[in-house]
Structure formats: structure tokens, C-alpha cells
C-alpha positions in Angstrom: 0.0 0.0 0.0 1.5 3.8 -1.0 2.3 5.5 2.1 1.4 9.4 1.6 4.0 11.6 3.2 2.3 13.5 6.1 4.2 16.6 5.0 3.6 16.7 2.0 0.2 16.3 2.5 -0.6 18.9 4.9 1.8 21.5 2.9 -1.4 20.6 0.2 -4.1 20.8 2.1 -2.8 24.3 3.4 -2.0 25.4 -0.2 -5.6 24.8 -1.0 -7.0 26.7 1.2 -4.6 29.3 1.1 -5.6 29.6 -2.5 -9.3 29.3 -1.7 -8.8 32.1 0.4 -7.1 34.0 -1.7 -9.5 32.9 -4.7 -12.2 34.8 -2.8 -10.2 37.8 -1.7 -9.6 38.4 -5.4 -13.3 38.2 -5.9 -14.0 40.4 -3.0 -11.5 43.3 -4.1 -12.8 43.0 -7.6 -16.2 43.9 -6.3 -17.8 41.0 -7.4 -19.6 38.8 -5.1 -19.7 35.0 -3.8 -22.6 33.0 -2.3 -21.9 30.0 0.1 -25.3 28.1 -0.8 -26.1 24.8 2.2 -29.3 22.6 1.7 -30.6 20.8 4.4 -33.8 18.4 4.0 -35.6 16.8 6.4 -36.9 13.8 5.1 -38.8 11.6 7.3 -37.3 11.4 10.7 -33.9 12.8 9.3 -32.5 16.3 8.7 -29.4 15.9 6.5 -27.1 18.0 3.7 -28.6 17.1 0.3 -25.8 16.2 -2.0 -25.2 15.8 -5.6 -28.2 18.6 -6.8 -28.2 21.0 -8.9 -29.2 24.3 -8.4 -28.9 27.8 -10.8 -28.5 31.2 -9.8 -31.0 33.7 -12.4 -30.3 37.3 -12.4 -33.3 39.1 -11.1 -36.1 39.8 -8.8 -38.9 37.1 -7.9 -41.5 39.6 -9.8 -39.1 40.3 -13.0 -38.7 36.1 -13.4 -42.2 35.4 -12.7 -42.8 33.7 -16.1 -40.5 30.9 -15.6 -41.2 30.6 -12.4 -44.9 30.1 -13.4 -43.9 27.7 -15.9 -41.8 25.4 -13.5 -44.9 25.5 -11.2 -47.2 24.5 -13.7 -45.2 21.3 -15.5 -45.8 18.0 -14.4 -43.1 15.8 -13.1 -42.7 12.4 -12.9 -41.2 10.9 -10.0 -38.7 8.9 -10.3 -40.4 5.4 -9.0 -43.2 6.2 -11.3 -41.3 6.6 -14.3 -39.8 3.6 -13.4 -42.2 1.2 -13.0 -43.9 2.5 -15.9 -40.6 1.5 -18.2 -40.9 -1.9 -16.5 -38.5 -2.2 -14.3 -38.5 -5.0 -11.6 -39.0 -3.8 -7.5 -35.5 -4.9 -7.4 -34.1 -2.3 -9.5 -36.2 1.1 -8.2 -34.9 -0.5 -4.8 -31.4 -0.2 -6.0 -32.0 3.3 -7.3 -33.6 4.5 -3.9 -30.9 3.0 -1.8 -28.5 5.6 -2.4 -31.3 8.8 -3.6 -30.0 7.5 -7.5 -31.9 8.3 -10.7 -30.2 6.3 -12.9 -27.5 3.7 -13.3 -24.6 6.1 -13.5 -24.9 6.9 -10.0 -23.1 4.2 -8.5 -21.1 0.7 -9.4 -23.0 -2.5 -9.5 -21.5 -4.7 -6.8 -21.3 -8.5 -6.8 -24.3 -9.1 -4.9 -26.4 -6.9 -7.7 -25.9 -9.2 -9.9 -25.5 -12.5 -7.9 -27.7 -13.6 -4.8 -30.7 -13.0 -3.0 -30.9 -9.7 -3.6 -30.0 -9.4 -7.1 -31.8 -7.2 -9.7 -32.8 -9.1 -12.4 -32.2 -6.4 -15.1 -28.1 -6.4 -13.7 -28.0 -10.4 -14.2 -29.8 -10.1 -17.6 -27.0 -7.6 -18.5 -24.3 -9.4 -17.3 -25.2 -12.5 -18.8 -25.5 -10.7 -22.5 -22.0 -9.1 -21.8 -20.3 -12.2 -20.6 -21.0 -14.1 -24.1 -19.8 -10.2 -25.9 -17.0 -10.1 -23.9 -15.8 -13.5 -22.6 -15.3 -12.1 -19.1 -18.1 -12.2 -16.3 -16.5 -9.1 -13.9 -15.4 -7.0 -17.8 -19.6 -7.7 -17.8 -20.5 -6.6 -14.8 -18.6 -3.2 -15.2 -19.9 -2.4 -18.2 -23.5 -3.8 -17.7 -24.8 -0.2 -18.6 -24.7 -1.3 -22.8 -26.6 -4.2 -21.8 -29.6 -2.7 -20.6 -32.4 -0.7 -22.3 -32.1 3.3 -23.1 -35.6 3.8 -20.9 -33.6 1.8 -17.7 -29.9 3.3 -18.4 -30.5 7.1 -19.0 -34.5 7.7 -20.2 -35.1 9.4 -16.8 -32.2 11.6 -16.8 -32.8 12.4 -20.4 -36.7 13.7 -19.7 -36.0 15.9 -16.8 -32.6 17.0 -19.3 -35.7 18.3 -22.1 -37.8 20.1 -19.7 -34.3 21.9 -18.0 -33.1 22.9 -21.2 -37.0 24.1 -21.8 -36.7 26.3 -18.5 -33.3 27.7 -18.8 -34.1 29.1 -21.8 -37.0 30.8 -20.8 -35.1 32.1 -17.9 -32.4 33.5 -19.8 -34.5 35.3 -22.2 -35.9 36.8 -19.5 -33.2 37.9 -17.4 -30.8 38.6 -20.2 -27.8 37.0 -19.3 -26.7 33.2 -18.5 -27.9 31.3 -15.7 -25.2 29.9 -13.5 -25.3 26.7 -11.6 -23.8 24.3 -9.1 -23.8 21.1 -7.9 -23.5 20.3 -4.3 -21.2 18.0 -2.6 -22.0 15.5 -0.4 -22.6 17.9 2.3 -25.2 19.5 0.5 -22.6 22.6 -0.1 -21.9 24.6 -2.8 -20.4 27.8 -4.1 -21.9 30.5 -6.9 -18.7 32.3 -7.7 -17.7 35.6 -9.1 -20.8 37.4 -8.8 -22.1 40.8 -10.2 -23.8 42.4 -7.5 -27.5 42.9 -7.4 -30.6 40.7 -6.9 -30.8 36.9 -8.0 -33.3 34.1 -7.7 -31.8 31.1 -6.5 -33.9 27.8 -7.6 -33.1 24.3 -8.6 -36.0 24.8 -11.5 -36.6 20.7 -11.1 -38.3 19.6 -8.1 -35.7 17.6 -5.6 -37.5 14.7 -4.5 -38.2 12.9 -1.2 -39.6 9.9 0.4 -43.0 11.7 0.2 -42.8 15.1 -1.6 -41.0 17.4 -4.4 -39.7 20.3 -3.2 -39.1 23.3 -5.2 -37.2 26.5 -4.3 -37.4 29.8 -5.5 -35.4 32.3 -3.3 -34.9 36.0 -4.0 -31.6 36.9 -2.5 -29.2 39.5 -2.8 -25.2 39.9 -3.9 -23.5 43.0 -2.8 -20.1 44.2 -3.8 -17.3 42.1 -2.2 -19.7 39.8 -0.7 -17.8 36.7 0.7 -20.2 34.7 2.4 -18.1 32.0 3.9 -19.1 32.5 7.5 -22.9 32.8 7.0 -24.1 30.5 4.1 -27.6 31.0 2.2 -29.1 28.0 4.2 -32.5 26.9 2.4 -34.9 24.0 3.6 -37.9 22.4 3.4 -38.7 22.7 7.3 -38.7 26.8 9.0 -36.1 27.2 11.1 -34.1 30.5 12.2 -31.5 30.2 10.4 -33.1 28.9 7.3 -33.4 31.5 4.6 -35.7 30.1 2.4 -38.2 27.2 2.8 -39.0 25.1 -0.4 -42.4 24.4 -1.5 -43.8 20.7 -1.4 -46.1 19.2 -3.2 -47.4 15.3 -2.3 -45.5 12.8 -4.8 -48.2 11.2 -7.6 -49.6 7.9 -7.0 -48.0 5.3 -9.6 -50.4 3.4 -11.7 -50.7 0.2 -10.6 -50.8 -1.1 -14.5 -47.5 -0.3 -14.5 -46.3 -2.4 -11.8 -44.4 -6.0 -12.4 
């Protein structure tokens, strides 16, 4: 095993942050402004970071990006068990999916007992087998099981929410003028809108975040002033009121799946 010199190592981490810091001081001296964005959901008897979402910053006031806003509000969504079940996929797989909040295969590796015991899905194993007689080798298979399986199971979902996005952030830029920006938070549910021009923004994630029970959808008016760091006070938004929550999400009840659809 490599042995990572402890030196070295900390002489890195300090350099990153020393250039974080100084990342932002350049920001704040150029007037321009940073926001230090947290989600935190509570989701059944949990309150927890969200990771891995995406959110988008829109220049403007709530009242001057009212039409988009009314257009997000008024598209339906399907959730992602729904959709689904609806393509045919087996229990087994939307478990797999909802295990680690995943809406689609690219999320996460395929382990060995995906595709082998009790608790194998049977769409993995039907891969699998297909790319063992292609490729000769059973683990080669089970890596790239992803060719193996149907569009609608590997990337349909990810490719319908992709259309009504690219639908949305168009209409948003032609009405606020200028490109939206957008982040992606880590597995804290962190992230950072950089290099900012100062004035008002609407912070949203345009496509409902869903939870065990509920999409949430946020549509914050905040506001950037010149040399505005951020890094002590994050803009903390949430789908439950607390004090230091700056903006609460709206939810709406997830559909009912159509039992027709169901294996």
C-alpha cells in the first residue's frame, strides 16, 4: 500500500486553502460577489445536507422572473419510481436506485451481490449475462452492464427531466438577459456560486428535488453586494422553518403510480 507523506500532505491541504482564500479575496477586491449556498432536507425522521443537486442562480427579482417561475410551477413531473415502473423495471431495480437517492445507473457501481444472490436485480444479471457471451469475461460484464440494458432503464429518466431543464433555462435567460449559472452540491449539500455581479438573484433548482414523500421546489430572491464573501454565513435553504433557514422550499405530495405499470 502507498504510504502518503504527512508533509507533503498537509503542505497541500494548506495550499488549497490558502488559495481558496485567496480565490475569494480576489473576488471580493474585484467587487464581485460569492454565495456559500447549504441545503438541508428533512426527510422523514432525518435532517441531513442534500448532495449531488443541482441548483442555478438567475439574475433578477422574484417579480421580474415570474414567467418561468410560473412555468416550473405548472409542469408536471414524474417521479422517479413512477417513471420507473412505468418502463418496466423490476422492484428490485427502483430499490437499487432508492438506496442511495440515484436516478439512474450512472450513480453508483454495480457490486457483486447486484448481480448474484438473494438480492440481485434481475435487469443487472440479464446484463451481465448478455455481456459475458460479448466479452468473454463475467467481472469486464459486470462493469460495463450499462450497454446491456435498455435506453428507458440506463438514462430515459435523466434524459426527460434533461428536455424540460433545457426548456426552462431558456426561458429564464430570455428573460433575465444573461446566462444562468449553476452548481452542484457536494455531499454535504454545499456549494459555491462564484464571481458574482452584485445585485438581486433568484436562487432555484427549477426541477423539483425529491423525497420519500414530496418534491420540493425553491425559489429564493436573495441578494449579492459588492465584495460579498459569504463564507461565515451560508444562504441555508430548507424544506422545514427554522431561524436560520433563509428560504423554505415548496412541497407538493409525490403522484400515485399506476398500478398497471407495476411487475
Amino acid at each position: 500500500m502507498k504510504v502518503r507523506n504527512p508533509v507533503l500532505t498537509c503542505a497541500g491541504v494548506v495550499f488549497s486553502l490558502l488559495l481558496g482564500g485567496w480565490c475569494f479575496s480576489q473576488t471580493a477586491s474585484n467587487g464581485r460577489g460569492v454565495v456559500r449556498l447549504r441545503v438541508r432536507v428533512r426527510d422523514g425522521e432525518s435532517t441531513k445536507g442534500l448532495p449531488r443537486k443541482r441548483f442555478f442562480l438567475v439574475k433578477g427579482t422574484l417579480e421580474q422572473n415570474r414567467a418561468w417561475i410560473q412555468l416550473s410551477e405548472q409542469q408536471t413531473v414524474t417521479s422517479r419510481d413512477c417513471y420507473y415502473r412505468a418502463a418496466g423495471a423490476s422492484e428490485k431495480f427502483i430499490k437499487w436506485l432508492q438506496d442511495n437517492d440515484c436516478e439512474s445507473i450512472y450513480c453508483r457501481a454495480a457490486d457483486l451481490k447486484d448481480v448474484d444472490g438473494p438480492d440481485a436485480v434481475p435487469e443487472f444479471q440479464k446484463a451481465v449475462l448478455a455481456g459475458t457471451s460479448e466479452f468473454k469475461d463475467a467481472e469486464l460484464a459486470r462493469k460495463w452492464l450499462s450497454v446491456n440494458l435498455p435506453a428507458a432503464l440506463r438514462d430515459g429518466f435523466y434524459r426527460s427531466n434533461q428536455e424540460r431543464l433545457q426548456t426552462l433555462l431558456r426561458e429564464a435567460e430570455r428573460v433575465s438577459g444573461v446566462p444562468v449559472q449553476s452548481v452542484m452540491t457536494d455531499r454535504n449539500g454545499t456549494a459555491y456560486f462564484t464571481d458574482l455581479e452584485p445585485g438581486e438573484y433568484v436562487l432555484t433548482n427549477l426541477l423539483p428535488v425529491q423525497t420519500t414523500t414530496a418534491f420540493v421546489n425553491w425559489n429564493c430572491e436573495l441578494q449579492v453586494k459588492p465584495g460579498d464573501i459569504s463564507t461565515e454565513k451560508p444562504f441555508l435553504i430548507s424544506n422545514r422553518k427554522d431561524r436560520n433557514v433563509k428560504c423554505v422550499g415548496v412541497e407538493k405530495p409525490l403522484p400515485v403510480c399506476s398500478t398497471s405499470a407495476r411487475r
